[in-house]
N, C-alpha and C positions, 0 to 999 in steps of 0.2 A: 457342438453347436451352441451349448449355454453360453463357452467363453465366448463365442464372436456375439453373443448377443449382448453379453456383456460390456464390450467392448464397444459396442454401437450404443450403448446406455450412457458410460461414459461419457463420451465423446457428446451427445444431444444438453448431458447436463453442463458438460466445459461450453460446449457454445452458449446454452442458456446464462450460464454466468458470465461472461465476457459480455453477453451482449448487455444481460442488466447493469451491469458497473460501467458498462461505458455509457449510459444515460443517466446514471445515476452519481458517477463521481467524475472527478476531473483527476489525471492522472499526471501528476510533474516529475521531472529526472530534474536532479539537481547533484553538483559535483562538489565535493572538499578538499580541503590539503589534506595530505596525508597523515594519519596520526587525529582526524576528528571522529573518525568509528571509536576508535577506543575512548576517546576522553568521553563523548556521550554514553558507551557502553561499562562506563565503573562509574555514572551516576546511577545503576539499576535500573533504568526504564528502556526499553525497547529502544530502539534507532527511530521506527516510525509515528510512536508515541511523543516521543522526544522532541521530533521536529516538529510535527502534526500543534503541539503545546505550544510551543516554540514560536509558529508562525502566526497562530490565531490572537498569542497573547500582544504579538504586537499590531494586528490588525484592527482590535481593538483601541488598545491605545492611542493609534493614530488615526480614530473615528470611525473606520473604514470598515 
């Protein structure tokens, strides 16, 4: 009985969190040529750091 209760614990906290991140962030799929994982991944920073850097620095720059 612990594990199913468990298991329904789980599950209350995965909804909880999907449902705060989807009011709280915006979520984008974006695609690359192949062979862009690596090149960002032997600069040392995460893929999602990387781009997340990447995209704000130019948001900035063009006022936005």
């Amino acid at each position: 009985m612990d594990e199913q209760k468990a298991i329904e614990r789980v599950k209350r906290e995965t909804a909880y969190r999907n449902k705060y991140n989807a009011s709280h962030y915006d979520r984008i799929a974006t695609t690359f040529p192949l062979g862009t994982r690596e090149r960002i991944s032997s600069s040392g920073d995460s893929l999602n750091n990387y781009i997340k850097q990447a995209v704000l620095e130019k948001l900035e720059r063009d006022g936005l």
